[in-house]
C-alpha positions as CSV (number, residue, x, y, z in Angstrom):
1,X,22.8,149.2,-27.9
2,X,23.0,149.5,-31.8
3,X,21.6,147.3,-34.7
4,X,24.8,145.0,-35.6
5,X,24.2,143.9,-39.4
6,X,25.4,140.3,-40.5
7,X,26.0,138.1,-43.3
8,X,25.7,134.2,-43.5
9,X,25.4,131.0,-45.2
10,X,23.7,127.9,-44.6
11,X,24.2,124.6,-45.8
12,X,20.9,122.2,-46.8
13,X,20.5,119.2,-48.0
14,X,17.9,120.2,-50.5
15,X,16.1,116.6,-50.9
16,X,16.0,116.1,-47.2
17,X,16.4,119.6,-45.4
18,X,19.2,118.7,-43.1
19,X,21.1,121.3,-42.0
20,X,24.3,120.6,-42.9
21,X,26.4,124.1,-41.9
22,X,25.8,127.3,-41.0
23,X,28.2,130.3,-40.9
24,X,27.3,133.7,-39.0
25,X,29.9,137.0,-39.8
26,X,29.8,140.3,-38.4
27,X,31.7,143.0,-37.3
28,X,31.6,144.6,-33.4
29,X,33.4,147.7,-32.8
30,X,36.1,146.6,-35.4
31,X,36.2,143.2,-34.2
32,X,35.6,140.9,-37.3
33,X,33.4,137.7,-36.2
34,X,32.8,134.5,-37.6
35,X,31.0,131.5,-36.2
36,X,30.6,128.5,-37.8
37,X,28.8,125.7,-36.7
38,X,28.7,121.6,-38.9
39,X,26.5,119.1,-38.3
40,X,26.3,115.1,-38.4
41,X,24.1,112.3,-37.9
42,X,24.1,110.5,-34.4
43,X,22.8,107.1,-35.3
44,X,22.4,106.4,-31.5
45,X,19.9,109.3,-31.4
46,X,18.5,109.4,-34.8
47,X,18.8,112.8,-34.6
48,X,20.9,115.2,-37.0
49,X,23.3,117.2,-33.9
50,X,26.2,119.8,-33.8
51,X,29.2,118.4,-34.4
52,X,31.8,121.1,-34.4
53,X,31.5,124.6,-33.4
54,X,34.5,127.3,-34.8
55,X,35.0,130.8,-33.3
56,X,37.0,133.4,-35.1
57,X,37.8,136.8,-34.0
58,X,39.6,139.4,-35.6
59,X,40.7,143.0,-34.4
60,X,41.5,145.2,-37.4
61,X,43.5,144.3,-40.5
62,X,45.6,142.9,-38.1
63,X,49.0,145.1,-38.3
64,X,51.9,143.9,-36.0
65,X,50.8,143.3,-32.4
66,X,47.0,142.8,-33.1
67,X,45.1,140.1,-31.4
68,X,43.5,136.9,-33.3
69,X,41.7,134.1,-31.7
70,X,40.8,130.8,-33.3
């Protein structure tokens, strides 16, 4: 197994600290991956929850007949 290096960004409310997004990029054996991940307020709960996950994977520079899932 080998260190795989990332990049990301998060989204906070600065006055309150919510989380608001958070996006995780990286590459595996020339697969490009991107996660995303946005969150909301469940009133029910009180509780700040996920809301939406996104998967993205992309093989190469994608020239004719590469794969992409969203």
């Amino acid at each position: 197994m080998r260190p795989v290096f990332s990049k990301g960004e998060l989204v906070i409310d600065a006055a309150t600290g919510r989380v608001h997004r958070v996006q995780l990029r990286l590459t595996i054996g020339g697969v490009a991956i991107e996660l995303t991940t946005t969150y909301t307020a469940d009133e029910r709960l009180g509780l700040w929850l996920p809301a939406h996950f996104r998967e993205r994977y992309e093989e190469g520079m994608r020239p004719p007949g590469s794969a992409r899932t969203q």
